[in-house]
C-alpha positions, -999 to 999 in steps of 0.1 A, spaced: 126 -511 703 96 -495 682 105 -471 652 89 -439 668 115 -443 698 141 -454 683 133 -421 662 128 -402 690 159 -414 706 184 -398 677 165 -369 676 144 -378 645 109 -370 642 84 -375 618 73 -344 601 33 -355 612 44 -354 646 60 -321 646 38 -293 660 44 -267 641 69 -236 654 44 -206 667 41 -173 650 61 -157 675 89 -184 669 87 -180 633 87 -137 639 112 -142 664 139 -153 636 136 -121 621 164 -96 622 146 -67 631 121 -85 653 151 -106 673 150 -74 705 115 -81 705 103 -94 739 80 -123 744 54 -100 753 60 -77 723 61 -107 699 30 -124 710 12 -92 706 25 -89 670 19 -120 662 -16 -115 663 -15 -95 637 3 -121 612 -12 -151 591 -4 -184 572 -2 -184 534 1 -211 511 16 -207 474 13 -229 445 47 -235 424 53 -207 400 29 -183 419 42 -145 429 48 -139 464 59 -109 455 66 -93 417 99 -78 410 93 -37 406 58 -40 425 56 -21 463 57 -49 485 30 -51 510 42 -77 535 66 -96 552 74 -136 548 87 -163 567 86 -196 551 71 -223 570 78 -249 542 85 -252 508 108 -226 492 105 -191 477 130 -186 445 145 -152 443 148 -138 409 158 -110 388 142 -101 354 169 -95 321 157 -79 287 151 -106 263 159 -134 288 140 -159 312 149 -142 352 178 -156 368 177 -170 403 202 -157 427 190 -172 460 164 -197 474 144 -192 505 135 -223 530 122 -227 567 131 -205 589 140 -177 561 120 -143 554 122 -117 529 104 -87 521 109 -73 552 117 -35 546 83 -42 529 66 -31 565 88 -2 566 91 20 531 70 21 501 95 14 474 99 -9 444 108 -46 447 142 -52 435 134 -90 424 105 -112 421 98 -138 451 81 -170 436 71 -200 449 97 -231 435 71 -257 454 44 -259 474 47 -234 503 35 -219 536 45 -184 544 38 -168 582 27 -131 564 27 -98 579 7 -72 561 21 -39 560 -14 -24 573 -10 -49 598 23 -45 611 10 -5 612 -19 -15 634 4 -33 658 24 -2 661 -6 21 668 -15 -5 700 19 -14 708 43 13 699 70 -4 722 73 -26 693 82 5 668 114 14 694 128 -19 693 122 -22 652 139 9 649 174 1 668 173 -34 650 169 -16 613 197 8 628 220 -21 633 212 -37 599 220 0 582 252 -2 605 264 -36 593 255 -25 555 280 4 555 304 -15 573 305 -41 544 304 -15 522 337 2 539 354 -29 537 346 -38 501 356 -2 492 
């Protein structure tokens, strides 16, 4: 039995022979994009794009406005928090299939930590300005957004009730 079949058969693939997942795959594993239909998800991802980042290069900088959304396609994205007088401490890594940044599309407020690039990495992007655009053609999108960023709020206070 050849390699690539014997491959195939325990569900191995080579990475070159992967297609890569679709943007509305990638968008679909977002929280507040998951009561998206496949309608509404196509349309927005239309508006999204592919990103590469070098190792040690800002995605986003800690204190900065974020101005988009990302979903890592490969690599990984180091979160990390800055300390007077010492180097930032990571407190999470990124990988396929994870996002950050998100609330990015929704508020204008500071970036609690920095999102860096640990190694070579692709990032599915969503631009703020984007993401607005969408809405203005598509506001069936916003409804859907809004109950899933009403169930996130929902689930924070819950944890927060029962760490009280």
């Amino acid at each position: 039995m050849n390699q690539e079949r014997l491959l195939s058969r325990v569900g191995l693939f080579r990475v070159h022979d992967q297609k890569p997942p679709s943007n509305e795959k990638l968008l679909a594993q977002v929280s507040i994009f998951r009561r998206l239909d496949p309608q509404q998800l196509a349309e927005l991802a239309k508006y999204a794009e592919m990103r590469t980042y070098e190792p040690g290069q800002v995605v986003a900088a800690e204190n900065d406005v974020a101005e988009a959304l990302h979903v890592v396609v490969s690599g990984t994205l180091n979160v990390s928090k800055a300390s007077p007088g010492r180097e930032p401490v990571v407190s999470s890594s990124l990988e396929s299939g994870q996002y950050c940044c998100e609330m990015a599309l929704l508020e204008d407020v500071p970036r609690p930590a920095s999102i860096v690039a640990a190694n070579p990495t692709t990032c599915l992007t969503l631009r703020k300005t984007r993401f607005q655009e969408a809405l203005a053609a598509h506001p069936s999108i916003a409804v859907a957004v809004v109950f899933a960023v009403s169930g996130r709020l929902r689930d924070t206070l819950d944890l927060l009730d029962a760490n009280a």
